[in-house]
C-alpha positions as CSV (number, residue, x, y, z in Angstrom):
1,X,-14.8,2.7,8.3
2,X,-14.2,3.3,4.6
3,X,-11.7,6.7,4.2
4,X,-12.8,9.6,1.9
5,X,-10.6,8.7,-1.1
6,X,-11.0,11.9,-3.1
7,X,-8.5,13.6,-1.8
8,X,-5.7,10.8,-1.5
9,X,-3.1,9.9,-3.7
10,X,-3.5,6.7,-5.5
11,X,-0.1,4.1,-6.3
12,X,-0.4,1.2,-7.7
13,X,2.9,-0.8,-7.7
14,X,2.6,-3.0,-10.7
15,X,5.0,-6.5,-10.9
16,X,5.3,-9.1,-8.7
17,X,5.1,-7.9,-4.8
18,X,5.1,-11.1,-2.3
19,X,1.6,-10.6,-1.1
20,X,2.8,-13.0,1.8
21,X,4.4,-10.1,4.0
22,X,2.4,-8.3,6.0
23,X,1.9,-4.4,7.0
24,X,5.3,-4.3,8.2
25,X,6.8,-5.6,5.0
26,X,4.5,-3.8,2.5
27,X,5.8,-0.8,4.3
28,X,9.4,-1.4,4.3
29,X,9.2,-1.9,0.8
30,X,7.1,1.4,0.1
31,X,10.1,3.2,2.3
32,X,13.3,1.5,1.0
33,X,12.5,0.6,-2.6
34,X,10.5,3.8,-3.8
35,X,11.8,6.0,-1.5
36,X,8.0,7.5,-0.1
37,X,6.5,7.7,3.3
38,X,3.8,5.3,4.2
39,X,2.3,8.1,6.4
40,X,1.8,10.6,3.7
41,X,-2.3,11.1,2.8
42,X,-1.8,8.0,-0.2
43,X,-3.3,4.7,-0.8
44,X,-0.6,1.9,-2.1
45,X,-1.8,-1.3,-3.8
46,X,0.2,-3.9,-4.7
47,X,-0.5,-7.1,-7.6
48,X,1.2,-10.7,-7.3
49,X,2.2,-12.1,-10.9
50,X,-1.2,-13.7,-11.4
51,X,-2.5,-9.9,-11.8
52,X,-5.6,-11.0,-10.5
53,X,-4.6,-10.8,-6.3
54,X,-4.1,-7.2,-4.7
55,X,-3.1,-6.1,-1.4
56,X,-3.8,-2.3,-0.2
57,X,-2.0,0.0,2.5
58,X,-3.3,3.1,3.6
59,X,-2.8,5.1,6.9
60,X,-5.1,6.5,8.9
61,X,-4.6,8.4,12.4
62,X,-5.6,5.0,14.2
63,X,-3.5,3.0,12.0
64,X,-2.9,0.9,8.7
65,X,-5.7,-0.3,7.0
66,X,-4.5,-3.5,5.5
């Protein structure tokens, strides 16, 4: 199921992000580096150097889509 993004809040974390790690590491690094909780009603999307690879993260009350 695709979420209603119109009413989410939208971060893209620009620079190099190891797209190798998976929910668990995406969300650490949401939580320890910019200090923001993965739960809150937000979409995070993270680019590799090559700034044509992304990743997303977004929480929804049956889990992370990845």
């Amino acid at each position: 199921m695709i979420p209603d993004l119109s009413k989410v809040n939208i971060y893209i974390v620009c620079g190099h992000t190891d797209l190798r790690k998976d929910i668990d590491g995406l969300a650490s690094l949401v939580t320890e580096a910019y200090k923001m909780d993965v739960f809150d009603n937000a979409l995070f999307i993270f680019c590799d150097t090559p700034k044509d690879c992304f990743k997303a993260l977004y929480w929804t009350k049956s889990g992370f889509l990845f």
